[in-house]
N, C-alpha and C positions, 0 to 999 in steps of 0.2 A: 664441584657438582651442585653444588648450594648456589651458583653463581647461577649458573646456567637455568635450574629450576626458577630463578627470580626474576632472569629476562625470559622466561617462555612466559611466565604470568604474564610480566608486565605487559609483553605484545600482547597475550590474549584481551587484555584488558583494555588496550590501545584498541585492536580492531572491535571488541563490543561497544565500544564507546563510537567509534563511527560508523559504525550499522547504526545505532542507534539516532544520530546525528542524521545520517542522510533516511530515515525515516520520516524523522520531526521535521526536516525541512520540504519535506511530499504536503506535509499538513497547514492546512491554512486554519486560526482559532481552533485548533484539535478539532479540524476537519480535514478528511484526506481527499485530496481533488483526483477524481478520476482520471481525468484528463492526464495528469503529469505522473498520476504515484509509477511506482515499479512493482514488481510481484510480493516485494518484502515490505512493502506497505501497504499493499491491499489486504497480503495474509494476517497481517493487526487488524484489521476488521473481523467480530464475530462471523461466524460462518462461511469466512472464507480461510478456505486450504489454497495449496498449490495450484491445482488443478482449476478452481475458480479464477483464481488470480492470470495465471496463465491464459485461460478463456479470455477474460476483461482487455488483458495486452489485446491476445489477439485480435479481437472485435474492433478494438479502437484504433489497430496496425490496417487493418481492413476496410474499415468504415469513415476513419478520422474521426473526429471527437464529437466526445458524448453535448449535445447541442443542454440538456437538462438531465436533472438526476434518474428521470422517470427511465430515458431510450436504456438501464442499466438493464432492466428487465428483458429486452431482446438479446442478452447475453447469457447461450446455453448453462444451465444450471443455477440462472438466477432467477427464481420464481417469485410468487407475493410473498410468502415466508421468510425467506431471506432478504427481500429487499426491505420489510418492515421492520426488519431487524438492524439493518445498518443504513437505511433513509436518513436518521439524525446525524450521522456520522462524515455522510461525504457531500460534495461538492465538485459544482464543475467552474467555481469561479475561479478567476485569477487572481492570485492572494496581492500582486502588483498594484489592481484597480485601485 
């Protein structure tokens, strides 16, 4: 029993550790680029939940990419308020460049 409890940890431990991995690598200088993140890196930005994150996919599934930080704002439920609030945070560059 003691075995079994020690490999369920360990996997849980194994997958937070790569959640966490394919986060940090969405981020360029712990900056998250719009352009590339997934839902589970947008939702690490203040004021964004699910439901914002999911919006952003969608708009940039629809639109193609965010050309500057600002076009983030034509994405339902992102207003001034919340883009002022994670403005320092993201990025449309390619961490490549």
């Amino acid at each position: 029993m003691k075995k079994r409890v020690r490999m369920l940890v360990a996997v849980a431990v194994v997958v937070s550790l790569f959640a966490a991995g394919a986060i940090f690598a969405q981020t360029m200088n712990g900056l998250v680029n719009i352009n590339t993140a997934d839902e589970a890196a947008l939702i690490a930005l203040d004021h964004i939940g699910k439901a914002k994150a999911q919006a952003i996919v969608k708009y940039r599934q629809e639109r193609g990419m965010f050309k500057n930080i600002d076009e983030l704002k034509g994405v339902p439920g992102i207003g001034d308020r919340v883009f002022a609030a994670i403005r320092d945070k993201i990025t449309v560059e390619d961490a490549h460049k």
